[in-house]
DOBAMAR-231784 format. One record per residue: x, y, z of N, C-alpha, C in turn. Coordinates in steps of 0.02 Angstrom, whole numbers, plus 50000, padded with zeros to 5 digits. Layout:
BEGIN
XYZXYZXYZ ...
END
This chain:
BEGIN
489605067449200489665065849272489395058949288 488855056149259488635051649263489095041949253 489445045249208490045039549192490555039749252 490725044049279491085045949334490885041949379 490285042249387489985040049463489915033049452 489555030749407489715024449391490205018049385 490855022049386491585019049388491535021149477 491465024049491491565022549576491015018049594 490485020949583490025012949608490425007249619 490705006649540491014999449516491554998349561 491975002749569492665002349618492535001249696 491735002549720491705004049783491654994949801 491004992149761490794985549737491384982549737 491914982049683492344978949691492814975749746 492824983049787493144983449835493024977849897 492364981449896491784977249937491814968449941 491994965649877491974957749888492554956549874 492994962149863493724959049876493834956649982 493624963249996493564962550068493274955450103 492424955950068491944950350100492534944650087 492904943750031493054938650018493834935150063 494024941650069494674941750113494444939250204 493744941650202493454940450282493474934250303 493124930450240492994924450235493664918650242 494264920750250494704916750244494994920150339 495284925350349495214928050405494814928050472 494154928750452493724930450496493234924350533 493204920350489492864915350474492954905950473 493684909050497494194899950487493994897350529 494104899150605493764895150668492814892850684 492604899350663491964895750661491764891650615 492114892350560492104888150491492414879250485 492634879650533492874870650552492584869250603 491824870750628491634870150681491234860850690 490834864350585490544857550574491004849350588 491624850450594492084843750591491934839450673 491804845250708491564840750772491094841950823 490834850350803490294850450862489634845850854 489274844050806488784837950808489164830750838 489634828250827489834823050851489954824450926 490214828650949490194829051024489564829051071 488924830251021488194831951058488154824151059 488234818651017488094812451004488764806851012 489054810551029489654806051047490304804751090 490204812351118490704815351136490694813251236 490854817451264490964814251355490214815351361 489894821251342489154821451351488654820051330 488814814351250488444814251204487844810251232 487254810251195486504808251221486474804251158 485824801251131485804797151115485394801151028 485614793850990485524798850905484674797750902 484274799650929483634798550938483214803950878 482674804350855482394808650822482334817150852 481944813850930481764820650938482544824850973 483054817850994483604822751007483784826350961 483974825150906484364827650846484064834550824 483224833950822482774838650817482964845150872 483074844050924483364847750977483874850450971 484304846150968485024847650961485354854950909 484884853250847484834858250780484414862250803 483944862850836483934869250863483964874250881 484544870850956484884875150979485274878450966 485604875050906486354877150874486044880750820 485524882850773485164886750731485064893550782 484974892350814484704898650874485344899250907 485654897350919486324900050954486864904250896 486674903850826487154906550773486814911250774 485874910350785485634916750762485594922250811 485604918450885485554927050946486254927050961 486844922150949487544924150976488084930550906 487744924350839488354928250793487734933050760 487324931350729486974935250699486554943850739 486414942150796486184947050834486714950150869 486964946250920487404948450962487844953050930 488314950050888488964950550864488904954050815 488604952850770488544957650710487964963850689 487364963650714487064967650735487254972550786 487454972750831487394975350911488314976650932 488784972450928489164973850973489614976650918 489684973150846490014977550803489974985150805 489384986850817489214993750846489814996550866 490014996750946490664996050986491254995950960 491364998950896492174997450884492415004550905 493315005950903493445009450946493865012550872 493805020350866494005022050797494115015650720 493765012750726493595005950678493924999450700 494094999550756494544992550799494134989350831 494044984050832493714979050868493914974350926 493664970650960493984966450998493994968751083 493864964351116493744965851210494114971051220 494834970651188495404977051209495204982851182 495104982951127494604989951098493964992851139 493574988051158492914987951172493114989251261 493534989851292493834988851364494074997651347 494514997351292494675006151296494135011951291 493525008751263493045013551263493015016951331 493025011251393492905014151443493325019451495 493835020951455494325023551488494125032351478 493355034151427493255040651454492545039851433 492105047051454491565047051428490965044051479 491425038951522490855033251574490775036951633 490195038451662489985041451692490145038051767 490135030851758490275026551822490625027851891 490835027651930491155028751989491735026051976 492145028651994493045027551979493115018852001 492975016352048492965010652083492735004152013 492025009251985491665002551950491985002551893 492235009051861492435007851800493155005551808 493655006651845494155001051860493844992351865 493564993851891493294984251906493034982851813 492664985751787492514984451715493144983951673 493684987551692494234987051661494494981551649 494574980051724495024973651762494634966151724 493894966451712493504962051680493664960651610 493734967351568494014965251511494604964351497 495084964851533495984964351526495864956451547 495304953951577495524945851594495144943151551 494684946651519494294941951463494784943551403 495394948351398495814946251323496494941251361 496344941851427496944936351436496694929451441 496184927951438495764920551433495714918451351 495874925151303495934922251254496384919251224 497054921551273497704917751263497554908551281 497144910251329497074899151319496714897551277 496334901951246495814899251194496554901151098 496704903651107497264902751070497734896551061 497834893751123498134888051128497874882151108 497114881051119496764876451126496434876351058 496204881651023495984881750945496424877350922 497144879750891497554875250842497414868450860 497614866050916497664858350911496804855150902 496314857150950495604853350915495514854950844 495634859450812495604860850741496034855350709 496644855350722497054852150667497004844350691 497034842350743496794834650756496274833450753 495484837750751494834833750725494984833850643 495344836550617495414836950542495824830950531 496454829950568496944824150560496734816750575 496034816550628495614811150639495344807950569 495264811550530495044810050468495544802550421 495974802850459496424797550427496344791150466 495934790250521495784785650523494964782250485 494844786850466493994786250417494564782450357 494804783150334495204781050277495404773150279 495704771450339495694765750361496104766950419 496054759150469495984760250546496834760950551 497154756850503497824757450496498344764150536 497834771050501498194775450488498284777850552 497934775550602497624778450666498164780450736 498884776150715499314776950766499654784950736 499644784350679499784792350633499614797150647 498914798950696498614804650692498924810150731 499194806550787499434813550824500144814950804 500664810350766501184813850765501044817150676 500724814650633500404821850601500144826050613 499774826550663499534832550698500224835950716 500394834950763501114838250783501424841650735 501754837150692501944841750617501734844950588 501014845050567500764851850541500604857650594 500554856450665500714864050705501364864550715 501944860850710502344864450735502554867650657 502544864550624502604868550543502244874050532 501664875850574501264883050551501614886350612 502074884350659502204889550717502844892250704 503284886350657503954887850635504134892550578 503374894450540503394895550485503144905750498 502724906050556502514912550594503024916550567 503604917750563504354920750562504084925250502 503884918850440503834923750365503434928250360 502954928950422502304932450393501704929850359 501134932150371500444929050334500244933050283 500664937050260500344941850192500124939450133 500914932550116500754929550040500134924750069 500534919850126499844914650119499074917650127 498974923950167498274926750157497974927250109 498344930450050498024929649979497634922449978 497664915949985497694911049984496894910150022 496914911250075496594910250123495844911850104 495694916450087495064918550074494594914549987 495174911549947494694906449907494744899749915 495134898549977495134891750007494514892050049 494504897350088493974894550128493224894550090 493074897850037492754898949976492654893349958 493014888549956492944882049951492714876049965 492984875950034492764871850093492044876750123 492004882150128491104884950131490554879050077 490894878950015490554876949978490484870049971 490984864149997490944858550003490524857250076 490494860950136490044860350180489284860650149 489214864850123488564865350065488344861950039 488874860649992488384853049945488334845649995 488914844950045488864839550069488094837550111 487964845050153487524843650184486724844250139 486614847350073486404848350033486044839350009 486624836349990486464828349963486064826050029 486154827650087485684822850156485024826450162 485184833950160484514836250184483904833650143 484044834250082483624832650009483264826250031 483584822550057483164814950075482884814650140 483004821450174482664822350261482334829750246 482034831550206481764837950198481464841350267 481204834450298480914838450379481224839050396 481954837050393482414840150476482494846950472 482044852250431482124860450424481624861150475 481054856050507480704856050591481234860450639 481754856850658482174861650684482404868750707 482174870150656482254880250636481584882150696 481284878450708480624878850762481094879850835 480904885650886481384885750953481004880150982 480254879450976480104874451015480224866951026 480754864150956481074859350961481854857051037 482074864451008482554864751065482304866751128 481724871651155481554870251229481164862851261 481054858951217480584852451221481244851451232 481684849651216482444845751208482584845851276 482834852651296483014855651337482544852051424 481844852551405481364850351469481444842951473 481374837951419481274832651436481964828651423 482454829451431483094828551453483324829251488 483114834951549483444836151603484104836551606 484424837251654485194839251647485564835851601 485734831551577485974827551514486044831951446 485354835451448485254841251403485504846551399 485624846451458485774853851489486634853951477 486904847851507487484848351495487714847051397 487314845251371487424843451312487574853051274 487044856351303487354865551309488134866251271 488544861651317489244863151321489484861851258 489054855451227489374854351156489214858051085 488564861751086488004865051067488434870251061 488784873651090489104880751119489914879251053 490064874951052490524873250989490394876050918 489714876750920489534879850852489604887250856 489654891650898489974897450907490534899350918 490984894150916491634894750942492044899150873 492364906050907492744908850815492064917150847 491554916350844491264921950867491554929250900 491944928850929492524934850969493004937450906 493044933350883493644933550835493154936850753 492584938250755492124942450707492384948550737 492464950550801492234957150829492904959650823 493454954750845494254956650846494534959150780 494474953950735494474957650654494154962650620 493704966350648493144970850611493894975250588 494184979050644494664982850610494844981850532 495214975350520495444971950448494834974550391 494314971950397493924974350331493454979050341 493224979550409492464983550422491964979850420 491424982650461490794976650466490764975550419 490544979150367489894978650291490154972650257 490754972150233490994965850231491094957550260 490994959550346490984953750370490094950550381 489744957150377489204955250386488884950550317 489064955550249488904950350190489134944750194 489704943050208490044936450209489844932050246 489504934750309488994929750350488274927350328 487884931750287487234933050289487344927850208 487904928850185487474925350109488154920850091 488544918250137489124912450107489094907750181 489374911050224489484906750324488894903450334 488394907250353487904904250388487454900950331 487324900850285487004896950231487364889250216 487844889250221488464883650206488504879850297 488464885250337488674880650401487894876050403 487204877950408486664876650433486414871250390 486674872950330486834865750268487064858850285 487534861850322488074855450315487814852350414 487574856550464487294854050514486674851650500 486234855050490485574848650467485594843350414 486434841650380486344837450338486564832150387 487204833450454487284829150473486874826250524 486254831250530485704827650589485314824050534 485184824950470484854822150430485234814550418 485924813050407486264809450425486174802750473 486074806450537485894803850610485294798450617 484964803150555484234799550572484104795250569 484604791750491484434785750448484944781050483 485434783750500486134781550515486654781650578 486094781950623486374782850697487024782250727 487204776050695487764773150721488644776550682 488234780250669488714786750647489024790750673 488644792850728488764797950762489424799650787 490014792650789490534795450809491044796550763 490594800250715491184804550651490694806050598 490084809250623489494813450559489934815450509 490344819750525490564822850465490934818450414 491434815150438491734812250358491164808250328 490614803450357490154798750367489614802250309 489814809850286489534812150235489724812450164 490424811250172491024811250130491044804550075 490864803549995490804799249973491504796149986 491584789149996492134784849988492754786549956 492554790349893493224789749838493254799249851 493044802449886493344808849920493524808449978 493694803250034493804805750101494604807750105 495064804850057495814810850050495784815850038 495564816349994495484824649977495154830650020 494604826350056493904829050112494604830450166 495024824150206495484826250250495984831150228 496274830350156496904837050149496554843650142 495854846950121495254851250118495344853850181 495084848350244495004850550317495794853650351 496144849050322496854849750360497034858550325 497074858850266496914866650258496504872550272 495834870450285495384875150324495464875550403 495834871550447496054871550498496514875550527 497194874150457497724877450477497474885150483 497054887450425496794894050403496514895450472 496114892950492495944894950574496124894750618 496774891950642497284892050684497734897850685 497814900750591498354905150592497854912650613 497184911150591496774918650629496864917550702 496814912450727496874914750794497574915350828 498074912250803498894915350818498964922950803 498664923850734499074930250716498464935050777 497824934650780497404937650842497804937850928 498074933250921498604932650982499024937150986 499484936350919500014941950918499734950550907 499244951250914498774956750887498704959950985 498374954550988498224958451061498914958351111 499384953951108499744956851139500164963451140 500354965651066500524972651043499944978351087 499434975551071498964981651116498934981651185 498944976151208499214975651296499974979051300 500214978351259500904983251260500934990451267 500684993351219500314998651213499925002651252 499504998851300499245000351339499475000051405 500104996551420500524998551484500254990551521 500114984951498500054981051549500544976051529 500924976151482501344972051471502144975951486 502764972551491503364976751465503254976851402 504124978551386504114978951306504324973551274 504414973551206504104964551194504394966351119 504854959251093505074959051036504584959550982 504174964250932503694964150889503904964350820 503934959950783504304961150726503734961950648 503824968650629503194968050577503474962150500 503004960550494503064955750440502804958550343 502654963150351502334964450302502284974150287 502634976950238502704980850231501934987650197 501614981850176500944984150171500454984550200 500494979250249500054975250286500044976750354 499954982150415500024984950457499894978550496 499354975350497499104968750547499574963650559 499974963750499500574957150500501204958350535 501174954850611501754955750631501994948350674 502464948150706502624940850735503024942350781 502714939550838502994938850905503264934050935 503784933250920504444929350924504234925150999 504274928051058504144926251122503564922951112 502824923951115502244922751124502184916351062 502474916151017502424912150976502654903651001 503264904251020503554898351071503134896051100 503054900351152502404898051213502004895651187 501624897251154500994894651100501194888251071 501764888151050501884881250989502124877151050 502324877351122502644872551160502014868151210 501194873951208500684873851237500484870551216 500374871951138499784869251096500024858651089 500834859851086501014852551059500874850351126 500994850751179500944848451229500214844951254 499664848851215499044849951223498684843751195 499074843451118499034837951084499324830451102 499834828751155500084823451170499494822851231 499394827651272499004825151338498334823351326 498004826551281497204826051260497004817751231 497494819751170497614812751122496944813051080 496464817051088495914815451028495524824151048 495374825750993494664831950988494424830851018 494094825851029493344825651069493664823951160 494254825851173494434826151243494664833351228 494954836751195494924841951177494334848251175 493944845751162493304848851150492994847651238 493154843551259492734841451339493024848351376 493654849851347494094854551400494064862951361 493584863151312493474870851271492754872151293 492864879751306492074883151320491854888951377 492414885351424492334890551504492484895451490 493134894651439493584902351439493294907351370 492874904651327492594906751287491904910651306 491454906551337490904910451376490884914351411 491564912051469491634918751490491794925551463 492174924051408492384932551352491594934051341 491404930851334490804932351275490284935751319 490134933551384489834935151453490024942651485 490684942051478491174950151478491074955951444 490984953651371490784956951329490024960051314 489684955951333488914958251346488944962651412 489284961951451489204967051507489434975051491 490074971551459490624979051438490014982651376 489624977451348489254982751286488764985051318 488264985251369487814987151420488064992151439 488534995551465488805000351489489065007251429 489255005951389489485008151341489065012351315 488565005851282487745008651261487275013451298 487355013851368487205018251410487615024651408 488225023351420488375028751441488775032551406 489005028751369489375033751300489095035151242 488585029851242487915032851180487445034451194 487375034151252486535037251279485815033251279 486085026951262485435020751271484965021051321 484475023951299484185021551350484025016051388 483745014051459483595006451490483375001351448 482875002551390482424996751368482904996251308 483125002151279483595001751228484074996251231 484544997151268485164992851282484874986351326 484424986651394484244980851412483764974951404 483594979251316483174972451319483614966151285 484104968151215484574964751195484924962251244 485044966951299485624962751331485444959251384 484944959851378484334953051434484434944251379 484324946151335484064940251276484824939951289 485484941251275485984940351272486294937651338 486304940151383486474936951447486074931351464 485414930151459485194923151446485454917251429 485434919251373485994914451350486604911151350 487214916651351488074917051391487864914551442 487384916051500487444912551555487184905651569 486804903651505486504895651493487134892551464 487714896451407488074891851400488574890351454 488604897751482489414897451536489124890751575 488544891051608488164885751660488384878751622 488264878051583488464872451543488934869451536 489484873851526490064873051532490664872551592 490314873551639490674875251714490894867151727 490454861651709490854856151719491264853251689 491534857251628492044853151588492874856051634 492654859651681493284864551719493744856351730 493424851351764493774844851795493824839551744 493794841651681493804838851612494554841451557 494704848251588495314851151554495264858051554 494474861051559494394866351541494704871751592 495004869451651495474873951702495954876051654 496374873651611496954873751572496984880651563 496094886051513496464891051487496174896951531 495914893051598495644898851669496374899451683 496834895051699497484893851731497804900051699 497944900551635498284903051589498114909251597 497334910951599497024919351592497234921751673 497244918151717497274920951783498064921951774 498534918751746499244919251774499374926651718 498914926651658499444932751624498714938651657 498324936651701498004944351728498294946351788 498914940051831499274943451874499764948751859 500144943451789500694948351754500694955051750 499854956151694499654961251680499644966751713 499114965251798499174968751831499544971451887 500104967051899500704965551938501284973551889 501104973151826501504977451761501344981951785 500524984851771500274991051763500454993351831 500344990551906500314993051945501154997051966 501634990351953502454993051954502474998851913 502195000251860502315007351807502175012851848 501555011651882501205016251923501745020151974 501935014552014502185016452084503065019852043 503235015851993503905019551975503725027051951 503325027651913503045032451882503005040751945 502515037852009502555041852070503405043552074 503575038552099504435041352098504805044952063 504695046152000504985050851947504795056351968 503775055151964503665063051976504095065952028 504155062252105504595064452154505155068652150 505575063052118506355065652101506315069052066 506005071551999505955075451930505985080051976 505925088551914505985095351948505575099051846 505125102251894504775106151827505255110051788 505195109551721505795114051686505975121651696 505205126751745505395134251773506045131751810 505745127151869506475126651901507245123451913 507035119751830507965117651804508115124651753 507695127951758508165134851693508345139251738 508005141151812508345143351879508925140251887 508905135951898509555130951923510145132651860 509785131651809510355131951738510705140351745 510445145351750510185150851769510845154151821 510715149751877510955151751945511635148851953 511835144051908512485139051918512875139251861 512435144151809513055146451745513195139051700 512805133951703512905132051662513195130551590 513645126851574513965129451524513605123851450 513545127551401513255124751344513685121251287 513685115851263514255112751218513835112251142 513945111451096513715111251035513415105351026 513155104951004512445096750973511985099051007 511565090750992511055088050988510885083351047 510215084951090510185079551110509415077151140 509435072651136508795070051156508665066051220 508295067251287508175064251342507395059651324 507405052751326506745050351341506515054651393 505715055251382505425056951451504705051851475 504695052551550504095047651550503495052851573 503445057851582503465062151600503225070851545 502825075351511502985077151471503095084751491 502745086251575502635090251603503475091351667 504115088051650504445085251702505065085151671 505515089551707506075087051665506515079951674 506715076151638507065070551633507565067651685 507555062851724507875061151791508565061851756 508725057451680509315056451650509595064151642 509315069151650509595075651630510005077351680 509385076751747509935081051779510475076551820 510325068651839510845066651849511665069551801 511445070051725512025070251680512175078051679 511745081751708512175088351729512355088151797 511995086351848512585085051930513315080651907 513175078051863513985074351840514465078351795 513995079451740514665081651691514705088851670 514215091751726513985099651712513885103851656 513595102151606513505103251544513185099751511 512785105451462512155102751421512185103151356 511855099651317511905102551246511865107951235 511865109751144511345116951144510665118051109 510755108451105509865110051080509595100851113 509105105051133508945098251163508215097751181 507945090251166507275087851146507115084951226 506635086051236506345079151299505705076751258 505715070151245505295064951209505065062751250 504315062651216504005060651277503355057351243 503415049051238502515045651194502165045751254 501405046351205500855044951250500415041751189 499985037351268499765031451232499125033451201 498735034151160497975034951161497575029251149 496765031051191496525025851185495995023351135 496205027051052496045024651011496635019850962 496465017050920496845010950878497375014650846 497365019150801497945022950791497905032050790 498205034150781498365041250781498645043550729 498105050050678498365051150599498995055950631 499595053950564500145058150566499895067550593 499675068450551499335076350562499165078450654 499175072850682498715073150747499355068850780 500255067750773500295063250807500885067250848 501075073150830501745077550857501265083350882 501645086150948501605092050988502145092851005 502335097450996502985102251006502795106551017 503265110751090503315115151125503925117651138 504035124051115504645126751128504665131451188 505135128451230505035131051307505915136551312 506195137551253506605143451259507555141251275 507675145051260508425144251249508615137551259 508585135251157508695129451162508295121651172 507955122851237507405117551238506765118251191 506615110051190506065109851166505515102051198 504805102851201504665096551238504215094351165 504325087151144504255084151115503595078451136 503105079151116502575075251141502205070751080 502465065451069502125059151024501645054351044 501035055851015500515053751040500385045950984 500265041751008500345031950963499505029850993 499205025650959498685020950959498995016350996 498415012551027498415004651029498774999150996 498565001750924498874995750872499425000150846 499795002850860500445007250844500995006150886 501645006650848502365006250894502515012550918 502705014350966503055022350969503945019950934 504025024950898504515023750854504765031650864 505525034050881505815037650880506085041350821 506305035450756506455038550695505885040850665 505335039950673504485043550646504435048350652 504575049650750504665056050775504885061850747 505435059250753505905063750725505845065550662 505755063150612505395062850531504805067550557 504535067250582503805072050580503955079050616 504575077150674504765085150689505095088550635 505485086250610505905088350543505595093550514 504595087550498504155092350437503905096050460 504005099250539503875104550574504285110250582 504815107450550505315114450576505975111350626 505865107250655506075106350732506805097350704 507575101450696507895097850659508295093950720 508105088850710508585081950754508655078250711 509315076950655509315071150631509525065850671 509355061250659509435053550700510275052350690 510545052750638511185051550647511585056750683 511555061450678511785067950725511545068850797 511295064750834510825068750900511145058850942 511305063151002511425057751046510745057751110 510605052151124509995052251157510175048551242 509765050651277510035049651355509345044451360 509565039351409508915035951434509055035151490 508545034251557508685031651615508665023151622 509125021151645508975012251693508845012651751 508275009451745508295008351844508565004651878 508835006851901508825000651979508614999552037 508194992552027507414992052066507864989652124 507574991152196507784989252266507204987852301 507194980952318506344978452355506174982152399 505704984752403505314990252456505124985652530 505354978852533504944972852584504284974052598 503954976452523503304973852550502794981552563 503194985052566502884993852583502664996252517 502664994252479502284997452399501814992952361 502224987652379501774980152343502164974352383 501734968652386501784964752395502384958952374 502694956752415503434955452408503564951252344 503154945552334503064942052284502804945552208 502574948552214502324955352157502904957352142 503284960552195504094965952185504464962352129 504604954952158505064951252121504854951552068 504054949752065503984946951977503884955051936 503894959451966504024966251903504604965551894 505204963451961505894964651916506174960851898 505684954751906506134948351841505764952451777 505234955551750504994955751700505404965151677 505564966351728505734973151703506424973851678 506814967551714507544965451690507604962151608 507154959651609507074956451554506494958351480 506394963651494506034967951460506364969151399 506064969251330506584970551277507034977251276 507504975451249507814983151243507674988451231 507664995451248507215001651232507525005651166 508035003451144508305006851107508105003251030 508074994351045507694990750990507024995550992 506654994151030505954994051052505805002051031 506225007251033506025015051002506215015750934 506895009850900507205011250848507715017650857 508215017150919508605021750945509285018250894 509725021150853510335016550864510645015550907 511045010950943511395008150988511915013551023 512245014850982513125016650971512865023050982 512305027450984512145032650999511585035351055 511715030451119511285030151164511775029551217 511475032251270511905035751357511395033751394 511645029651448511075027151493511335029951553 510955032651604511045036351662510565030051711 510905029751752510745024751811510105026951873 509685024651871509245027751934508965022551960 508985025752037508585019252102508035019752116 507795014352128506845016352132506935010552150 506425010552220506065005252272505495003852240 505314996052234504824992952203504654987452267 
END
């Protein structure tokens, strides 16, 4: 037995730094290109202060202490906690609250409404990652010589629109990739900052908080605003909590504790070590570390650890919008999986555009990182600010925290989020409106969606009729029965199907076996097969069909049906014709919602992907029954 156990050890281990190692390319890309410009922005940037001793001393400080109470405490200690059947991320961490919270109906809606706008603020921080990433990396070609310098932005351009054009194939093969590249560049941050520190051994003074509150006092606001650039070194932090799903903490946590943060704090006190001797540096520390006869290689290195962090936060994009889908605040939405192994890999055709038309756009108006960086932070602090609130509540009331339990962390934690948000509130007239603009217009969408579902939803119940009293009706009017199969969507699981009985007041006749389908959403990440069909046989003939899907799951009709099969309950997909309702929305002027609201559900409800794509219905075997509903 002993040899036994030993080969699992070994397999568990293995496993284990296959993961850490996979994190590290995933999890880790955005905060991992942080070194390319958050020190130059403290010293050079719209807010930069001056390369002074005791600034620099300050400066490393703050940013030592901001990795250690934002990523190290916050995030990986404490809020990893919070995952939602092993899913991570505001949308996960937002579904917790949907049971269990003791709160007043009022507050826990308003908590809701908080985190649906802190994952739609991450859509501008999506936008805004790729291009400061790939143009502070592409800046690098003017370190090379000044020549290259009219080059930078339309290489920039080409390598995002080449990682946006390229979204289509999927990130499965290049992921392999990803995790000993960044293995790489971890390790060249290392030694680089490694060769400076060695000749500044004191700048490890720093690691002292009292460097950064001295900073902080005798600077006065200058300092204060310098916060904003400081706050760069956490940037990628959200995106630890969003990925946990992919490997699980234990993995992301090793990968922080003994490769990330050893390599980042390296390569930042090498470039304050840098500073010291070499002031006049400051407006490009990082290559300024880079021996002469490596700065090509140092730029094609960065230009690859960039892209790697751009594509975590696209494919995180396309991640949460599937779950805003899912969860009823979006329509339905072209999702195309990319990877047959790979459940996470999928590509969103729509959202992808937007992104690649944002991001280039982003890049012509800015024209440099460090105007880039002036306009990143509002929309980040605020998630992060959201998220400390949403974990306060949680910790209370779904785990039973007590007051000192949960509020003393989340005292030390809100401290902070609210020193950087403060910090950051003036870069709003700098650019940083860009991804408030963006989070406010898709939290109208959102909730403009959920609320139209609602009020159509009331109307069904209206018109519908419980199935006692369509088997009366069937019953009382002699209904006549024809041979097949058939299947009614339902929205509804308790209700019989509007499409039914319109198609019996018309063509007076029913199948003789017939399904009402009916998904429901749950508000965990997925739902095991074993746990995902309820079937109910309600008698001559009928049956109600109830498919229960995750967050991160499609409702898929051919599944369905595959899983009723292994129940007994036979609809083959090629044999069974299926009924759906269309609506047809008629403006209410204003008596249900707001007139401007009306329109924009039924531009979005007109244009909603197809339901028959969107269930995996075939075409040529689908009947749409017409229904009116005031919106």
């Amino acid at each position: 037995m002993q040899p036994q156990q030993g080969i699992t050890n070994n397999g568990k281990q293995h496993s284990l730094k296959v993961l850490s190692l996979a994190a590290l390319g995933i999890v880790f890309g955005d905060i991992g290109t942080s070194p390319l410009y958050a020190i130059r922005e403290c010293f050079h940037g719209e807010y930069g202060i001056e390369a002074a001793q005791d600034n620099i001393l300050g400066v490393l400080s703050l940013m030592f202490w901001a990795l250690t109470i934002i990523v190290s405490l916050k995030y990986l200690t404490f809020i990893l906690r919070a995952d939602n059947k092993g899913e991570g991320g505001v949308i996960a961490l937002t579904a917790l609250l949907g049971s269990g919270i003791r709160s007043a109906k009022k507050v826990r809606r308003l908590l809701i409404l908080a985190g649906i706008f802190a994952a739609c603020l991450l859509y501008g921080d999506g936008m805004i990652t790729p291009a400061i990433s790939v143009l502070s990396a592409a800046e690098g070609l003017k370190i090379i010589t000044p020549d290259f310098e009219p080059y930078i932005i339309p290489a920039t351009m080409i390598v995002l629109a080449g990682l946006f054009l390229l979204q289509h194939r999927g990130t499965a093969r290049v992921g392999m990739l990803f995790g000993p590249v960044m293995v790489v560049w971890f390790l060249i941050l290392a030694v680089l900052g490694f060769r400076e520190v060695i000749n500044h051994p004191d700048i490890f003074r720093a690691l002292s908080p009292w460097y950064g509150i001295k900073f902080l006092i005798h600077s006065g606001i200058q300092g204060f605003t310098v916060l904003g650039a400081v706050f760069l070194v956490v940037t990628g932090a959200e995106a630890i909590y969003a990925d946990m799903g992919h490997f699980g903490p234990r993995p992301i946590r090793l990968a922080w504790i003994f490769v990330v943060l050893p390599s980042l704090l390296l390569n930042y006190f090498g470039q304050g070590a840098l500073l010291l001797s070499r002031p006049e540096e400051a407006y490009h520390p990082f290559y300024a570390m880079v021996p002469a006869w490596a700065i090509i290689p140092m730029v094609v290195m960065a230009t690859l650890a960039t892209i790697i962090a751009s594509q975590a936060v696209i494919t995180g994009v396309f991640s949460l919008t599937r779950q805003a889908v899912q969860m009823g605040y979006l329509p339905r939405i072209n999702i195309i999986h990319t990877s047959s192994k790979h459940f996470g890999q999928i590509y969103v055709p729509q959202v992808n555009w937007i992104m690649m038309i944002a991001t280039l756009t982003l890049v012509v108006g800015f024209q440099s990182s460090s105007k880039l960086a002036a306009a990143y932070g509002v929309a980040v602090t605020s998630t992060m600010l959201i998220a400390t609130v949403l974990f306060y509540v949680v910790a209370r009331e779904k785990w039973g925290w007590g007051r000192l339990a949960a509020g003393i962390p989340v005292a030390l934690f809100l401290i902070v989020d609210i020193s950087f948000f403060s910090a950051n509130i003036s870069k709003i007239f700098h650019g940083a409106w860009f991804p408030l603009v963006v989070g406010g217009a898709l939290l109208m969408v959102m909730t403009t969606w959920k609320r139209g579902r609602e009020i159509l939803g009331e109307q069904f119940r209206n018109l519908s009729i419980h199935f006692q009293e369509f088997r009366e009706k069937m019953s009382r009017d002699r209904i006549e029965r024809i041979k097949g199969k058939a299947i009614f969507m339902s929205g509804n699981a308790d209700l019989v199907p509007i499409a039914l009985s319109h198609n019996l007041r018309h063509n007076k006749v029913v199948h003789s076996q017939v399904g009402f389908l009916h998904f429901r959403s749950r508000d965990i990440p997925r739902v095991p097969n074993k746990d995902k069909l309820q079937i109910d046989k309600l008698g001559n003939g009928f049956y109600r069909i109830t498919v229960y899907h995750g967050f991160m799951e499609d409702p898929s009709v051919p599944m369905a049906l595959s899983l009723a099969h292994g129940q007994g309950l036979d609809f083959p997909l090629d044999e069974t014709s299926f009924f759906l309702g269309r609506e047809k929305l008629i403006s209410g002027q204003g008596e249900l919602m707001c007139h401007w609201r009306s329109n924009l559900f039924s531009f979005f409800s007109r244009n909603a992907y197809d339901a028959s794509a969107y269930y995996g219905i075939p075409q040529e075997q689908i009947m749409e029954v017409g229904v009116r509903l005031k919106i």
